[in-house]
Backbone as JSON Lines, residues from 0, in Angstrom:
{"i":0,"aa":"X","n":[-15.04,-45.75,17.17],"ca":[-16.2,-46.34,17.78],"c":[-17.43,-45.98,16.94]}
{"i":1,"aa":"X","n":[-18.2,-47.05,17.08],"ca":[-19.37,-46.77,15.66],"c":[-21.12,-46.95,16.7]}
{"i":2,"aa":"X","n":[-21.51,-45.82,17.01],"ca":[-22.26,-45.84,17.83],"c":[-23.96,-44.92,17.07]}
{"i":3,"aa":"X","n":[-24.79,-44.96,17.82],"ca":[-25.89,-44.39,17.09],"c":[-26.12,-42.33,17.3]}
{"i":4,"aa":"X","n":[-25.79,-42.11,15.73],"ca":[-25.95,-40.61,16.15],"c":[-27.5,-40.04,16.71]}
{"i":5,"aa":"X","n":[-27.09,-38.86,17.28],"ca":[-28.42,-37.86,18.6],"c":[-28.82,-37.14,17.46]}
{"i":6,"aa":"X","n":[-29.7,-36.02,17.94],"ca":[-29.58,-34.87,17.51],"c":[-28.94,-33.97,17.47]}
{"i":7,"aa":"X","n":[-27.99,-33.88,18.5],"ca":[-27.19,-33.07,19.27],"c":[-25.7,-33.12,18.22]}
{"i":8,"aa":"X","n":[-26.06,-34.86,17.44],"ca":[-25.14,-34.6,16.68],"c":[-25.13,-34.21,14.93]}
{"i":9,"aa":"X","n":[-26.17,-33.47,15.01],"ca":[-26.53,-32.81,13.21],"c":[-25.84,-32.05,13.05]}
{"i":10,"aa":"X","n":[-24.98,-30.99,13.58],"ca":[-24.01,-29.77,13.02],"c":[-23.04,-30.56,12.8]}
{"i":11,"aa":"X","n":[-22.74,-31.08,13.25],"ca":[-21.23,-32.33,12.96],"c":[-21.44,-33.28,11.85]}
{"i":12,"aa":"X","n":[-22.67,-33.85,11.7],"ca":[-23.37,-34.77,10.54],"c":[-22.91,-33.93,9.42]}
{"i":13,"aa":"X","n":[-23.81,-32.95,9.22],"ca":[-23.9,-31.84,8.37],"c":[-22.47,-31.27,7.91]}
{"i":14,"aa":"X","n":[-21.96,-30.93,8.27],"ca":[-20.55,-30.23,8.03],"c":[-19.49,-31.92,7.19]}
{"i":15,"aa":"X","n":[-19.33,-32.88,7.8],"ca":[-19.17,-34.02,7.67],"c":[-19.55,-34.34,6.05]}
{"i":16,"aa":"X","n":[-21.15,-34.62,5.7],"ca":[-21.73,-35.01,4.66],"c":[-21.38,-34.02,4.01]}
{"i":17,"aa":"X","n":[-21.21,-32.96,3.96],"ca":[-21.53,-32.02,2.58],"c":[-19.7,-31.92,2.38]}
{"i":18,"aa":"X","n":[-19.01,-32.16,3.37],"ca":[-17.67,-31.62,2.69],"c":[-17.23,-32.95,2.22]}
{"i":19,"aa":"X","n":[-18.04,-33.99,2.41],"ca":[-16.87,-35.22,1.66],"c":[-17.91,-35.75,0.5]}
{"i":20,"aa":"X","n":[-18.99,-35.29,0.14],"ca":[-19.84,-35.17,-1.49],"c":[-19.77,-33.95,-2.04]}
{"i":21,"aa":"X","n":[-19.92,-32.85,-1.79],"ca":[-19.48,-31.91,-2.64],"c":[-18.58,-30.13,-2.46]}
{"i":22,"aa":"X","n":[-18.47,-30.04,-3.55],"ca":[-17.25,-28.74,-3.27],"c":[-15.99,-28.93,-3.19]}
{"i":23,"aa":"X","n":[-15.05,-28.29,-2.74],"ca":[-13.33,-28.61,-3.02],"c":[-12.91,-29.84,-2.35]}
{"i":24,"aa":"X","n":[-13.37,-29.3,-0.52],"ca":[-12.77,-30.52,0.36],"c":[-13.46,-31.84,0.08]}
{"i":25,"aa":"X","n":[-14.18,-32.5,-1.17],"ca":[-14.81,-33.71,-1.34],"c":[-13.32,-33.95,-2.41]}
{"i":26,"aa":"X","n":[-12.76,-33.21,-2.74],"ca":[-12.12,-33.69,-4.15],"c":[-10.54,-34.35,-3.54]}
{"i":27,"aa":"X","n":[-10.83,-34.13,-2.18],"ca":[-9.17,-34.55,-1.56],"c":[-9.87,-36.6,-1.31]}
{"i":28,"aa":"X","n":[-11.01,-36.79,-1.44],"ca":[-11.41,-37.91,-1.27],"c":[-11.77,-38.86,-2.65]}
{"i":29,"aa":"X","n":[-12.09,-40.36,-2.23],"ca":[-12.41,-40.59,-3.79],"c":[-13.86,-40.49,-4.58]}
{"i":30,"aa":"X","n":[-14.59,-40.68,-3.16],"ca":[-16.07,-40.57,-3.38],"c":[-16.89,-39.33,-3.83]}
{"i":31,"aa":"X","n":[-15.85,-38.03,-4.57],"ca":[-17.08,-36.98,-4.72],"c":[-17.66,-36.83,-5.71]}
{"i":32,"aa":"X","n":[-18.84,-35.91,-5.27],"ca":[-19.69,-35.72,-6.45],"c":[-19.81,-34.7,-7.14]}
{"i":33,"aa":"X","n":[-18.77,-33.99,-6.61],"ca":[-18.6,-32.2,-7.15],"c":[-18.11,-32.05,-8.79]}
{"i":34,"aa":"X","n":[-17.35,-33.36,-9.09],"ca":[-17.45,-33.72,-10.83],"c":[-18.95,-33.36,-11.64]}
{"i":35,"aa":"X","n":[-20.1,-34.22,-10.97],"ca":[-21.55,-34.04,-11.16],"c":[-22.56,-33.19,-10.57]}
{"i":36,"aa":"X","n":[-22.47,-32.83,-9.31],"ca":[-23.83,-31.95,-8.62],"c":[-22.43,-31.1,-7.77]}
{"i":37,"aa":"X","n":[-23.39,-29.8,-7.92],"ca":[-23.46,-28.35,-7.12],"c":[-24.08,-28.84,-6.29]}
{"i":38,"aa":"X","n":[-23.77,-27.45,-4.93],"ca":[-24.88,-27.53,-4.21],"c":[-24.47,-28.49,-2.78]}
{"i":39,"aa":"X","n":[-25.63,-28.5,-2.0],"ca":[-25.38,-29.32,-0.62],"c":[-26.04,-30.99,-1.38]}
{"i":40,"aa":"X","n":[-25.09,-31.45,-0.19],"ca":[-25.8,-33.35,-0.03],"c":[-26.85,-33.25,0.53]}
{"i":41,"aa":"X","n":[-26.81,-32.39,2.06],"ca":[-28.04,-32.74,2.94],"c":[-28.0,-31.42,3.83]}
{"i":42,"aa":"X","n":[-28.71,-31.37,4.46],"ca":[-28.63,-29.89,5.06],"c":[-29.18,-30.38,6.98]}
{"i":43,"aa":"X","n":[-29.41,-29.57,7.61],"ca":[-29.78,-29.95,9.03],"c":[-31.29,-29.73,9.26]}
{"i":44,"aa":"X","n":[-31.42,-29.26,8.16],"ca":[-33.5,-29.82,8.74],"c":[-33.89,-31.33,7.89]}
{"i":45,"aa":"X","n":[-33.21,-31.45,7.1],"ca":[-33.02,-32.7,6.17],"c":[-32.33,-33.74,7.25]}
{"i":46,"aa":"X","n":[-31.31,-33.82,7.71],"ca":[-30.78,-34.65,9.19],"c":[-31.56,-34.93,10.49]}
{"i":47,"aa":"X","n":[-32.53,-33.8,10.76],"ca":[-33.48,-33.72,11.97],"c":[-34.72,-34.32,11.43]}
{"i":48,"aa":"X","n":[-35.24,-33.9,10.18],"ca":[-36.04,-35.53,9.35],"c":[-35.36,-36.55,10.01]}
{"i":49,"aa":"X","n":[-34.92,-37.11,9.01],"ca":[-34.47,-38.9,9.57],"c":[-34.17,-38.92,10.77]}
{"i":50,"aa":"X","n":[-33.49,-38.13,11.72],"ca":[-34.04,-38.86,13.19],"c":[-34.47,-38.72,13.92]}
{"i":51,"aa":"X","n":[-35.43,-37.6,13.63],"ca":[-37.0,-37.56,13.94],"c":[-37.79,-38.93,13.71]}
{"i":52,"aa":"X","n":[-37.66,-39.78,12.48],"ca":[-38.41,-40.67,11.97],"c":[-37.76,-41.92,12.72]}
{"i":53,"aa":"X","n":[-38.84,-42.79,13.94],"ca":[-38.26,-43.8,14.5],"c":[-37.76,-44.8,13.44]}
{"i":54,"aa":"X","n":[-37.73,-44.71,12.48],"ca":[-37.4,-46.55,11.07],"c":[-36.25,-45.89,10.86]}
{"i":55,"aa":"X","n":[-35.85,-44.42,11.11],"ca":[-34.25,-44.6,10.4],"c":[-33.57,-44.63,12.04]}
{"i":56,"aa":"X","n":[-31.74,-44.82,11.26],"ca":[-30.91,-44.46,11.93],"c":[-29.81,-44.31,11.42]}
{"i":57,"aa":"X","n":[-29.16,-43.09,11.92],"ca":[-28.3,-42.82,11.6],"c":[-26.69,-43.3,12.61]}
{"i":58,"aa":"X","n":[-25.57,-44.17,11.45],"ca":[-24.51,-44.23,12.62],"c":[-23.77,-43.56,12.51]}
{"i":59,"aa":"X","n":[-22.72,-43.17,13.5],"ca":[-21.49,-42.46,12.9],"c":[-20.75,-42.78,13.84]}
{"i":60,"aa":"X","n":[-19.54,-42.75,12.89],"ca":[-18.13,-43.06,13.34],"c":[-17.02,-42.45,13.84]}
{"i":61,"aa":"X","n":[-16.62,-42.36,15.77],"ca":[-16.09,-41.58,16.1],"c":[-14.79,-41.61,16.38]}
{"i":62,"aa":"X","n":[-13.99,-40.6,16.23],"ca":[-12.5,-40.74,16.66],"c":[-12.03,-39.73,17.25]}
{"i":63,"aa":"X","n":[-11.79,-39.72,18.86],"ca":[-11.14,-38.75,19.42],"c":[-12.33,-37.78,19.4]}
{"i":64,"aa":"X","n":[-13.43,-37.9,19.75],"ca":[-14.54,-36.83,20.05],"c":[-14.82,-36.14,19.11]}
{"i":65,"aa":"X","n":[-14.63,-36.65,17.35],"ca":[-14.89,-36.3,16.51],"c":[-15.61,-37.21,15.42]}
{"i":66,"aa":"X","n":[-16.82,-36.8,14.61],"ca":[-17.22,-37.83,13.45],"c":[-16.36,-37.79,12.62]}
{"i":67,"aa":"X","n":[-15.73,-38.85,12.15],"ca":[-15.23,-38.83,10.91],"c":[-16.04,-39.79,10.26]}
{"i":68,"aa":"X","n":[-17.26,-40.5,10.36],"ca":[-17.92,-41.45,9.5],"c":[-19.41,-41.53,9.46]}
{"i":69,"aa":"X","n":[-20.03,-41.89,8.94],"ca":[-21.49,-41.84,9.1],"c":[-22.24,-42.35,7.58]}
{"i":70,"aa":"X","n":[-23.65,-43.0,8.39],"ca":[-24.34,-43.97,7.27],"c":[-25.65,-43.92,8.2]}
{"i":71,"aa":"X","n":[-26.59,-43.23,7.07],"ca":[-28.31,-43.59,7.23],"c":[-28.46,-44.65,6.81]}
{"i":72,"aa":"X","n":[-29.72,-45.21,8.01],"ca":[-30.39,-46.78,7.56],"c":[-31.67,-46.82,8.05]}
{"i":73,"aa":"X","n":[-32.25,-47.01,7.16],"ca":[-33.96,-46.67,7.13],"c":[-34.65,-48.11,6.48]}
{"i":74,"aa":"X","n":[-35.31,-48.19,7.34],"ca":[-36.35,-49.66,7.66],"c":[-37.54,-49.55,6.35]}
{"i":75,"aa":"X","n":[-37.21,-50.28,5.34],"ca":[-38.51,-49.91,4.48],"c":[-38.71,-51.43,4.29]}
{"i":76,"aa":"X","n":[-40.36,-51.64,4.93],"ca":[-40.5,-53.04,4.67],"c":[-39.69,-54.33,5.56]}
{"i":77,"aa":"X","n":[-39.43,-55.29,4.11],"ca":[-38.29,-56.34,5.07],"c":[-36.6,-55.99,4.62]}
{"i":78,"aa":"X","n":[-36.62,-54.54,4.06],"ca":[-35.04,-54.18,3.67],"c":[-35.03,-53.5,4.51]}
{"i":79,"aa":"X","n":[-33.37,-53.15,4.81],"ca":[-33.31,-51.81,4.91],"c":[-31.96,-51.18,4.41]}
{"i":80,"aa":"X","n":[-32.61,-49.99,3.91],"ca":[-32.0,-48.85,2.64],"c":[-30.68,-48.32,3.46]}
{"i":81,"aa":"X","n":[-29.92,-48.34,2.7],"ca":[-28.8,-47.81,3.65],"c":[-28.03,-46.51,2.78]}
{"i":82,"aa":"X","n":[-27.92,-45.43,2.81],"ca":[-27.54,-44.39,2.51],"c":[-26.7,-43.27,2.85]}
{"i":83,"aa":"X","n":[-26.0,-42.11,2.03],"ca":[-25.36,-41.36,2.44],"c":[-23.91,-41.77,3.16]}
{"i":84,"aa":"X","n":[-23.46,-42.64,3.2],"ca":[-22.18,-43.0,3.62],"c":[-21.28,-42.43,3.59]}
{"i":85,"aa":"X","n":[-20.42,-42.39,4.45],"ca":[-19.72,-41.2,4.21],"c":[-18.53,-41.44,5.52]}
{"i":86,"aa":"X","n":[-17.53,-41.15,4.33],"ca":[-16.23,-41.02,5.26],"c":[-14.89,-39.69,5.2]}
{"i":87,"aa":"X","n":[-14.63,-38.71,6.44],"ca":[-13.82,-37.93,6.17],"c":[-13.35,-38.18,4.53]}
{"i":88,"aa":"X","n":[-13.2,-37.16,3.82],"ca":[-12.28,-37.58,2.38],"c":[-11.17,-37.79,3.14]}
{"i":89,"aa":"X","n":[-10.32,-37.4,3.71],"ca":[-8.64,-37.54,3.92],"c":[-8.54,-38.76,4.92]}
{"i":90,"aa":"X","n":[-9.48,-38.96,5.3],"ca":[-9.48,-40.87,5.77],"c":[-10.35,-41.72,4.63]}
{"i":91,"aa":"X","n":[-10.93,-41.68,3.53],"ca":[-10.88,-42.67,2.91],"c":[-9.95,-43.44,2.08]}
{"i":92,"aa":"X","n":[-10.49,-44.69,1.99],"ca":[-9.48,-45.73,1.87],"c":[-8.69,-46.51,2.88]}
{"i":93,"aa":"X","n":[-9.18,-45.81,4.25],"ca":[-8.44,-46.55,5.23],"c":[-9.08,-47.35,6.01]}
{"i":94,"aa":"X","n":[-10.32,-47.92,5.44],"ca":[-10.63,-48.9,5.82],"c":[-12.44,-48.62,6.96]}
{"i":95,"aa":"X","n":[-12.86,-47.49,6.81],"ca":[-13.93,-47.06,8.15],"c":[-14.98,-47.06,7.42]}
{"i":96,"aa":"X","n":[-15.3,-47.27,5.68],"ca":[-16.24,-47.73,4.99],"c":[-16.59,-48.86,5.2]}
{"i":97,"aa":"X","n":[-15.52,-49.5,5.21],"ca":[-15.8,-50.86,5.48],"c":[-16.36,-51.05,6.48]}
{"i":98,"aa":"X","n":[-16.19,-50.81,7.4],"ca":[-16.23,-51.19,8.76],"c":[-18.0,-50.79,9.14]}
{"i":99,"aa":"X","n":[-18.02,-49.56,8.54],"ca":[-19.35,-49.0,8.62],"c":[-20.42,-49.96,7.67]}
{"i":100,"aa":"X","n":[-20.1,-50.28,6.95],"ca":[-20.82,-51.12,5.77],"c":[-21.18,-52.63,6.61]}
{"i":101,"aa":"X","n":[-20.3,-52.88,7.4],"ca":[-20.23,-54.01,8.54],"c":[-21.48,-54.07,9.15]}
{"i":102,"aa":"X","n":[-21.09,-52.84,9.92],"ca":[-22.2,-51.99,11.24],"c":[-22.97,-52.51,10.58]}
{"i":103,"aa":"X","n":[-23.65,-51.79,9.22],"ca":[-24.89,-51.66,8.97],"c":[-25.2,-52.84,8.84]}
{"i":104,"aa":"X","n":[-24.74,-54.12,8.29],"ca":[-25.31,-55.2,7.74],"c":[-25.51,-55.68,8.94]}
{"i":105,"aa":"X","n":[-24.97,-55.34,10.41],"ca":[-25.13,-56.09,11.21],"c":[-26.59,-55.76,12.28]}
{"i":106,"aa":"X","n":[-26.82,-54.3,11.48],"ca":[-27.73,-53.48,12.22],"c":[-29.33,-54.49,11.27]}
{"i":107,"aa":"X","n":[-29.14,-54.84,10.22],"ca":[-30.39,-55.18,9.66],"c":[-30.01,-56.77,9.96]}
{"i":108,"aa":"X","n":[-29.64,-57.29,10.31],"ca":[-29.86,-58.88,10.85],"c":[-30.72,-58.37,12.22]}
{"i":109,"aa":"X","n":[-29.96,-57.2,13.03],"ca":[-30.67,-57.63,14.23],"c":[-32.16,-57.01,14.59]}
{"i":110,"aa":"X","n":[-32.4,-56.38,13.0],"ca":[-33.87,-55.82,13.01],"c":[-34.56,-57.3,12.39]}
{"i":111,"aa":"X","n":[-34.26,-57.9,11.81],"ca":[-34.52,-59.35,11.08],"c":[-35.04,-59.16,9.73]}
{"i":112,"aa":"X","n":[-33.96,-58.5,9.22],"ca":[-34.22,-57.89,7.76],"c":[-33.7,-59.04,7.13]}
{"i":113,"aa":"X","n":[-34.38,-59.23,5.88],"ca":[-33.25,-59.38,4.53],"c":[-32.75,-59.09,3.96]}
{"i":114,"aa":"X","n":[-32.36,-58.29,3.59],"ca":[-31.33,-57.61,2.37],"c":[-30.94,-56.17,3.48]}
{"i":115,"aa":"X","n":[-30.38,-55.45,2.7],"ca":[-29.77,-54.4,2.35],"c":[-30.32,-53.55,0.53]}
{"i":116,"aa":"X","n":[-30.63,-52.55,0.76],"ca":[-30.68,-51.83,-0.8],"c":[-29.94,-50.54,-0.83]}
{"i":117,"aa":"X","n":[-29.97,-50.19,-1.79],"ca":[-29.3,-48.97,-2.15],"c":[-28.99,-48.2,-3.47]}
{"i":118,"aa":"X","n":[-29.39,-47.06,-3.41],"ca":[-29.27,-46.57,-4.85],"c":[-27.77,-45.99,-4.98]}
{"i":119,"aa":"X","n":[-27.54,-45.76,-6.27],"ca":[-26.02,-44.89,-6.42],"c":[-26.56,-44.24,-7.6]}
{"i":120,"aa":"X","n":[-25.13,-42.78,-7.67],"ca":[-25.77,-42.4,-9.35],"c":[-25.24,-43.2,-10.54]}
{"i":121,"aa":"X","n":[-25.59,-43.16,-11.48],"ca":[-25.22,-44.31,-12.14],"c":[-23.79,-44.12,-12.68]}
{"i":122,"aa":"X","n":[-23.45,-42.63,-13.11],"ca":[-21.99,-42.21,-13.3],"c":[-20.7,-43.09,-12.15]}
{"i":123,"aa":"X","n":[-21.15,-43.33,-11.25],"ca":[-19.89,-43.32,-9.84],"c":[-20.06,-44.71,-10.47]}
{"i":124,"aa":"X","n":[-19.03,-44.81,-10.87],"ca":[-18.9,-46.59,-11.4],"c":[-17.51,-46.83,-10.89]}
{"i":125,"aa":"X","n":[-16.77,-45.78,-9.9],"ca":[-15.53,-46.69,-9.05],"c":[-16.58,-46.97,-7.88]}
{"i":126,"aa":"X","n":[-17.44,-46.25,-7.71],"ca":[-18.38,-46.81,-6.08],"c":[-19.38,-47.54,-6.43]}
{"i":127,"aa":"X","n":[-19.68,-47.86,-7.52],"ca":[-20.6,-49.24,-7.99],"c":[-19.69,-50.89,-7.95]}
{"i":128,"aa":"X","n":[-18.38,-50.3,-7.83],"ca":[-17.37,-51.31,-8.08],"c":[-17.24,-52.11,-6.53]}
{"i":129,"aa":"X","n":[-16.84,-50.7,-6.04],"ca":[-16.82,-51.15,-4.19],"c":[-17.99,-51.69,-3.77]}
{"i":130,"aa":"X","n":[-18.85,-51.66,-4.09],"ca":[-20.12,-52.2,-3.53],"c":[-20.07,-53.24,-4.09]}
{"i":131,"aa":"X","n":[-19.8,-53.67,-5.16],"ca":[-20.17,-55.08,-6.02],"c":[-18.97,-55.78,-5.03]}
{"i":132,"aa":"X","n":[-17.8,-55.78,-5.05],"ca":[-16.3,-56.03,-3.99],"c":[-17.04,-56.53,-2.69]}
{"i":133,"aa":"X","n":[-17.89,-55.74,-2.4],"ca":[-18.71,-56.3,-0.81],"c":[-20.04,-57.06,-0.86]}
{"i":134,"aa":"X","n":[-20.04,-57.7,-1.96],"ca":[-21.21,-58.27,-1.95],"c":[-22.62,-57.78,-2.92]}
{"i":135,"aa":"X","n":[-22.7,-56.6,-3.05],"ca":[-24.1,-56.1,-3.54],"c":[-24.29,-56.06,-4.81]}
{"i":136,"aa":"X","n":[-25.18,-56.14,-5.37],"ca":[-25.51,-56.63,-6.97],"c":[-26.35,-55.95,-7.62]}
{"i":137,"aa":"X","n":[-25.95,-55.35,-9.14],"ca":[-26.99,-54.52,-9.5],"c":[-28.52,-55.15,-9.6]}
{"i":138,"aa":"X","n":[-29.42,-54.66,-9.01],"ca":[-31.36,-55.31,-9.51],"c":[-31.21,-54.7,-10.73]}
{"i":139,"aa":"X","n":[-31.13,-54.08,-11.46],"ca":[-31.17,-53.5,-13.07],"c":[-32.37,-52.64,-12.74]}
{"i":140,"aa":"X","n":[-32.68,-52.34,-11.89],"ca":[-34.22,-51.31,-11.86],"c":[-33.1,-49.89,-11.36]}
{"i":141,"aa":"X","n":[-34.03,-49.26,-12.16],"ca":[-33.25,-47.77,-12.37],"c":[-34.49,-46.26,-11.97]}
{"i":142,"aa":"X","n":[-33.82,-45.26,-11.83],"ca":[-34.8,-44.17,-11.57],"c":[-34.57,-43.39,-11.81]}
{"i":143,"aa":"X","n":[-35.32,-42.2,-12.64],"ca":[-33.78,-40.78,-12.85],"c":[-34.23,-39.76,-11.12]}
{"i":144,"aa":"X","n":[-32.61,-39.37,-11.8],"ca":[-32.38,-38.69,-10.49],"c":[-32.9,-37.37,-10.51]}
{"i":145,"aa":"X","n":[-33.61,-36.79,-9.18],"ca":[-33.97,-35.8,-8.72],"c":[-33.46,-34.32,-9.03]}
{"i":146,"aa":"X","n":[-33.95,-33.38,-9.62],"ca":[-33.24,-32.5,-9.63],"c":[-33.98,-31.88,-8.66]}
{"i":147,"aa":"X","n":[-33.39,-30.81,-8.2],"ca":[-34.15,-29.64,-7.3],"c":[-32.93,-28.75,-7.2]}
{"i":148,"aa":"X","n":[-33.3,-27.39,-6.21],"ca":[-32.42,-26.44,-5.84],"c":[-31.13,-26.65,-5.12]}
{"i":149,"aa":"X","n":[-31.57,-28.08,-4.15],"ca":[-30.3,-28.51,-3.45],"c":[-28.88,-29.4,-4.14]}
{"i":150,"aa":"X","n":[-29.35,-29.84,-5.06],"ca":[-28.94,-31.11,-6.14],"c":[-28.78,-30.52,-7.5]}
{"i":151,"aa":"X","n":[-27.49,-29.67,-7.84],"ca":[-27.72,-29.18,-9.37],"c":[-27.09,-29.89,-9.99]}
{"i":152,"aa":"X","n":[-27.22,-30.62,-10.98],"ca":[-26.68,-31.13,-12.01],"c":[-25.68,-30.2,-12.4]}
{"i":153,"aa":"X","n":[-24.31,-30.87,-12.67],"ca":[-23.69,-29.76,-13.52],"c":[-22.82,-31.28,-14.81]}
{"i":154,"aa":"X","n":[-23.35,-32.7,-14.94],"ca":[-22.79,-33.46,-15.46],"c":[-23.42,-33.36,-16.62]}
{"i":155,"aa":"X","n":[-22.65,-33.62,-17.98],"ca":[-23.14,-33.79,-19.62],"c":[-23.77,-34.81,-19.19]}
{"i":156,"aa":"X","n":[-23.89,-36.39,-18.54],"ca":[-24.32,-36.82,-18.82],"c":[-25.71,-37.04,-17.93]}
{"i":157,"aa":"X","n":[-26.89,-37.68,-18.46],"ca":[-28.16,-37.54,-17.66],"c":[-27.81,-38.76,-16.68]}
{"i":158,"aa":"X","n":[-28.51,-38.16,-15.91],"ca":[-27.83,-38.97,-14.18],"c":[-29.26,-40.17,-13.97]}
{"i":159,"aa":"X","n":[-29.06,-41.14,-13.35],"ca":[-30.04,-42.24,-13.02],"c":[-29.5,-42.89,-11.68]}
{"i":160,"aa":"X","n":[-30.0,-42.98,-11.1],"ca":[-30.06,-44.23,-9.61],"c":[-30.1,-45.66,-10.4]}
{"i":161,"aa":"X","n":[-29.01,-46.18,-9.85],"ca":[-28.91,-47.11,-10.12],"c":[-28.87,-48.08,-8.58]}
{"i":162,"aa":"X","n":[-29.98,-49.33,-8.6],"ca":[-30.25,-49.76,-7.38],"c":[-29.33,-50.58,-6.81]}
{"i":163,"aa":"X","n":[-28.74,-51.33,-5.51],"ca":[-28.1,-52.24,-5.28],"c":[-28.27,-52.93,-4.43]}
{"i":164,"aa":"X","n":[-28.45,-54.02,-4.02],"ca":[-28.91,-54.95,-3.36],"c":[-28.16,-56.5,-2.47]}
{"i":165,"aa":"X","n":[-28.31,-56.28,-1.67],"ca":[-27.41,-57.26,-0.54],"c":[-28.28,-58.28,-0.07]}
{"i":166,"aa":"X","n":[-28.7,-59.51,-0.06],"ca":[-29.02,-60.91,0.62],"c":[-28.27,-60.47,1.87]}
{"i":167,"aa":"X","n":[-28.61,-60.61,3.04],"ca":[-27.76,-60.65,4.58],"c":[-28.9,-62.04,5.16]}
């Protein structure tokens, strides 16, 4: 069931996001980033941001009184940015990306958006692939990526956001 996460549900967010982008338990999945960045994805004062902020929302995807899925979507303008996606590693591929990727497109029709955007790093070129598979298209506008304390680089190569973009 794909319903709108509380607050109540950030320790579960949290634990969720960081083990299926980085560290060991991301590497049982296909999406990690522990090849490229150390460190946390997102942390729980970083989670209590966005839904604190009425333009985002966060969904997540439940099974048996547990998240196994979840995707920020934040209202910028007439898009909206959709981020952090994220599915158990040992359930991806079975189909709850999708499904979530659904949600969302269905969540910005009924705000009366146009598009969908989204950055990726530019390295993840099997998850630039899946996104292109569903529709979304590189804009060619690029950004380098953030370093800070939470986000360590540990890739040879220099990392960039690469944008992506959905017509809905």
């Amino acid at each position: 069931m794909i319903t709108k996460a509380t607050l109540q549900d950030i320790p579960a967010l949290n634990l969720l996001i960081n083990s299926a982008y980085r560290g060991e338990s991301s590497k049982k999945g296909w999406t990690t980033e522990a090849y490229i960045l150390e460190g946390k994805r997102t942390t729980e004062e970083e989670l209590q941001e966005i839904l604190n902020n009425p333009k985002n929302t966060i969904l997540k995807y439940t099974e048996d009184d547990k998240i196994i899925g979840s995707v920020l979507l934040a209202k910028k303008e007439q898009q909206l940015y959709l981020g952090m996606l994220t599915v158990l590693p040992e359930l991806q591929n079975s189909g709850i990306g999708k499904k979530m990727l659904a949600k969302a497109e269905n969540h910005a029709k009924n705000l009366g958006l146009s598009g969908i955007t989204m950055t990726v790093i530019s390295v993840r070129e099997e998850l630039i692939a899946w996104y292109k598979r569903h529709g979304y298209v590189d804009t060619g506008e690029r950004e380098a990526f953030p370093e800070s304390h939470i986000h360590v680089t540990i890739s040879e190569e220099p990392l960039e956001f690469i944008f992506l973009e959905k017509k809905i």
